[in-house]
N, C-alpha and C positions, 0 to 999 in steps of 0.2 A: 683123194678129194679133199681130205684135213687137210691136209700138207699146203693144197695150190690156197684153200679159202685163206689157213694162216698168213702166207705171203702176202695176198692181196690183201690184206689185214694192214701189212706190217707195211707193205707199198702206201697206200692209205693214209695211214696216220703219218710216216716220214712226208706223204706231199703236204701235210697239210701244216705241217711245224715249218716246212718251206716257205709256205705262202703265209703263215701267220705275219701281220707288223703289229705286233704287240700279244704280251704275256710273260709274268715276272713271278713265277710263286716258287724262282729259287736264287739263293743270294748268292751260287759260285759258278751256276754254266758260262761260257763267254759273255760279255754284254756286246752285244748287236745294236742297240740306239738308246741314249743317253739325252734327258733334259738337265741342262744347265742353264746359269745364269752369269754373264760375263759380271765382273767388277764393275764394266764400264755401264752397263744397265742398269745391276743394283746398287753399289756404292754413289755411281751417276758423279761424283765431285769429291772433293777433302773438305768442303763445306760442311756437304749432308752427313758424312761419317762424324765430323768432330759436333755436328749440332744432336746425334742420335747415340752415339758407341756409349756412353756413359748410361744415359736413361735407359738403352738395353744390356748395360750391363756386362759390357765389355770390358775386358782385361786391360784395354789403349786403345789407344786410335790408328784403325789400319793406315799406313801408307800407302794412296791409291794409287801413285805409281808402279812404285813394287807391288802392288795387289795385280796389278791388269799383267806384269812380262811374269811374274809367278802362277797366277791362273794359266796362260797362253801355254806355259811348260807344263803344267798337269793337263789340261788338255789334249796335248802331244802327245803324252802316255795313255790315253785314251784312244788317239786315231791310230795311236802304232799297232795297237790289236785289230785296225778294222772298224773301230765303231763309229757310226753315223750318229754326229754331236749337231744335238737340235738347240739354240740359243731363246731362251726366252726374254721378249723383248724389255726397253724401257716401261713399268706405266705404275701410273699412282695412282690413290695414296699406295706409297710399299716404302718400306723401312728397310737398311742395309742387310737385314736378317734376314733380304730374299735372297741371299747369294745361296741359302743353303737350301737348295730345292727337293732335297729329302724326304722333308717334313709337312708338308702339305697336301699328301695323299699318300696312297696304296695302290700297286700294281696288281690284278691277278690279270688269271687266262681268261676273262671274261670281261675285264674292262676295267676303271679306274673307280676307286672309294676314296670319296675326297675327305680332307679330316675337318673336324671341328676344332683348332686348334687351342690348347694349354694356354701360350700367353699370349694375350689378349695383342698386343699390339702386332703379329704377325696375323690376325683373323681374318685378312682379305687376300691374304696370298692361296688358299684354298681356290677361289673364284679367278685367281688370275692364271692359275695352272690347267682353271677349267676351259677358260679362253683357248688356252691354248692347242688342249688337246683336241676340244673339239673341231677344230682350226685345222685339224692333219687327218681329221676322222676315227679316233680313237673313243670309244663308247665310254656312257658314265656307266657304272653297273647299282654304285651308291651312294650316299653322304651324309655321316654321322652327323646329326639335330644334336642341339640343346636338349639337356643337359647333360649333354653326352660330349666328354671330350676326350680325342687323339689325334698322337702326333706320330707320322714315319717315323721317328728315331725308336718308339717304343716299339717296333715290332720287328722280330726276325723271323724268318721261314726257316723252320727248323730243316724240314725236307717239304717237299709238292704239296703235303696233305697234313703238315702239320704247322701251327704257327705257334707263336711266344711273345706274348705281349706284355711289357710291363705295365705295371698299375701304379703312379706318383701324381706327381705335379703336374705333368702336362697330358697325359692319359688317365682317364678313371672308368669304375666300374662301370658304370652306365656304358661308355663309349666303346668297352671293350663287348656288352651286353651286344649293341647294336652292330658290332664288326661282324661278330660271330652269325648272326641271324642274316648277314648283308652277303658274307662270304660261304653258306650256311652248304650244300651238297659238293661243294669245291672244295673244301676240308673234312678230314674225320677229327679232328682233337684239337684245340685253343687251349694252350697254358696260360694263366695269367700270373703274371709275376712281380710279388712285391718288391718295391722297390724303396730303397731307404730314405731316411730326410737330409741324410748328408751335408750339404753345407746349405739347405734351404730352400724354398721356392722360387728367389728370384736367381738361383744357378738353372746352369742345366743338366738333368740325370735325367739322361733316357737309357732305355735296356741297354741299346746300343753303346751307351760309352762303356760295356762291361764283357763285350760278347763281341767278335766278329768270326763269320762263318770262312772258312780260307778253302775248305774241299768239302765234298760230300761227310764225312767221317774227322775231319777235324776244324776244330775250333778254335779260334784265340782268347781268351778270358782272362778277368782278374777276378778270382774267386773268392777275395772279401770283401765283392759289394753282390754276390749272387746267392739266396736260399738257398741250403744245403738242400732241400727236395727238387728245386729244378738243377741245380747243380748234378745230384743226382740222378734222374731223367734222363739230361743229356750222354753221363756215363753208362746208363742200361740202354738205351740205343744203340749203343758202339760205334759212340764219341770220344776220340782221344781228345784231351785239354793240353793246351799249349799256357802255359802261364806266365801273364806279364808281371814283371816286379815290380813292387811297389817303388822305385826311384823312378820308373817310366811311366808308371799312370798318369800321373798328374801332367804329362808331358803329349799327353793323347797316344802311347804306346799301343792301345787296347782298341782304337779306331783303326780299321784296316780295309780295305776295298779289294777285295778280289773281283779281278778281272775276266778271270780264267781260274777253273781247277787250278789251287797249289801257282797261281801266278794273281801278286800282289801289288796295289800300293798306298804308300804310307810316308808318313811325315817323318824328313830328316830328323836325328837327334835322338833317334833312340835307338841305340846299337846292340844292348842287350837283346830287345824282344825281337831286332833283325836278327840276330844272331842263331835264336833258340827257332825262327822259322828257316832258317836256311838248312840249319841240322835236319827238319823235317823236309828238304826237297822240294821246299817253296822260293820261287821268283819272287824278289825283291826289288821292285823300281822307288825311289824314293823323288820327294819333292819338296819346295820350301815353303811348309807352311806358319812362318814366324806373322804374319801379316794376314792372309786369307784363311788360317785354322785355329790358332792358340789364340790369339785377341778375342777371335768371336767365338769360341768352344765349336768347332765343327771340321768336323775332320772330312776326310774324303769319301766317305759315305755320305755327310752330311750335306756336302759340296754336289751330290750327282742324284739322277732320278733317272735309274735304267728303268724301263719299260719294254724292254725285249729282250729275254736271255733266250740262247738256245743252244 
């Protein structure tokens, strides 16, 4: 009689991951649905890039042409797995820095925690993400208040029940205070992680540009921008670290989007840390991000907002 209850247990919970559309509290099972923002939404013209890339802080000014047939090709690598790519529309006010639809909320298994965002001139893309999801019937669960501020980039799912949030410029104490109470019996543990001043507040250092999760048990890292105690951490879990070298940092080597268990992708140009993932038996799709990633610091994690892994 154990035996049939287990089954029907286990029958159960697989229908219900079937009928789930939506729930993200891990950053390598496949992704199933994806928010994105075309170029042609958020960049909208070569006007509005070259009147904003600077005052945000941009490396140049993208070229919107090659922004929109280099988007079109990372996207492709997205529907080649199956996944259903939801565009989020044209609307203002919104700065070229909505292309990176990462950053403006949190996924769990119960619904979306929208962020109170770092810098200030992105603070209405939270409310336009809200639009949207409410739009497809996707539930709010929360939304980090004043003086409370977070950004997607600072947070990774370590596993289902653990997260790592860094704590900088664009996340702080407060913000991670209120995650934790918001995301509170859906986790057992929140790491907060310092994070350094590195070249300043108006760059950008999220966890994320130091850490991408590639499988269950391994990681991509550059481990001299990470605390030896969370660094640490992740090696008593049994976490193997993959490490990127310092010629490829700077290069967004350390930004990686796994798609799938051990299947990647990531910005051409950096062959080494392809290299030292291949030896680990990870898929490698690359794409050009000279235009759409390096100018604006956002790599392809940056660039995508899965809401459904399974």
């Amino acid at each position: 009689m154990l035996e049939v209850d287990f089954i029907l247990l286990a029958l159960k919970e697989n229908f219900k991951s079937l009928m789930r559309y939506y729930g993200c509290q891990n950053m390598v099972r496949p992704i199933k649905k994806v928010i994105v923002k075309h170029p042609r939404n958020a960049y909208q013209n070569q006007e509005k890039i070259n009147n904003e890339a600077s005052k945000l802080n941009y490396l140049g000014n993208p070229d919107f042409g090659k922004s929109c047939i280099d988007f079109d090709f990372f996207v492709g690598l997205l529907k080649s797995i199956g996944c259903e790519i939801h565009y989020l529309p044209t609307e203002n006010p919104s700065s070229i820095d909505s292309i990176y639809t990462h950053d403006p909320c949190l996924v769990s298994n119960e619904g979306i925690i929208y962020s109170n965002m770092g810098k200030l001139d992105r603070s209405n893309e939270p409310n336009l993400l809200e639009n949207y999801f409410k739009s497809i019937g996707v539930p709010t669960l929360g939304k980090i208040e004043y003086p409370g501020t977070l950004e997607g980039g600072d947070i990774v799912w370590i596993n289902e029940r653990t997260i790592a949030v860094g704590e900088g410029y664009r996340s702080n104490a407060e913000g991670i205070f209120q995650l934790q109470n918001i995301l509170g019996d859906l986790i057992d543990n929140i790491i907060t992680v310092p994070l350094p001043h590195w070249t300043g507040p108006k760059d950008c250092l999220h966890l994320m540009s130091n850490i991408s999760p590639i499988d269950e048990n391994l990681f991509l890292v550059y481990s001299k921008l990470l605390p030896v105690s969370f660094r640490s951490s992740l090696l008593d879990m049994g976490i193997s670290l993959i490490e990127v070298p310092d010629a490829e940092y700077l290069t967004m080597g350390c930004n990686v989007l796994a798609i799938a268990p051990k299947k990647v992708i990531m910005i051409d140009g950096n062959p080494i840390t392809k290299s030292l993932l291949l030896e680990e038996g990870v898929e490698v799709h690359l794409y050009d991000g000279s235009e759409i990633s390096f100018k604006g610091s956002g790599g392809p994690t940056c660039l995508t907002r899965p809401f459904l892994r399974t």
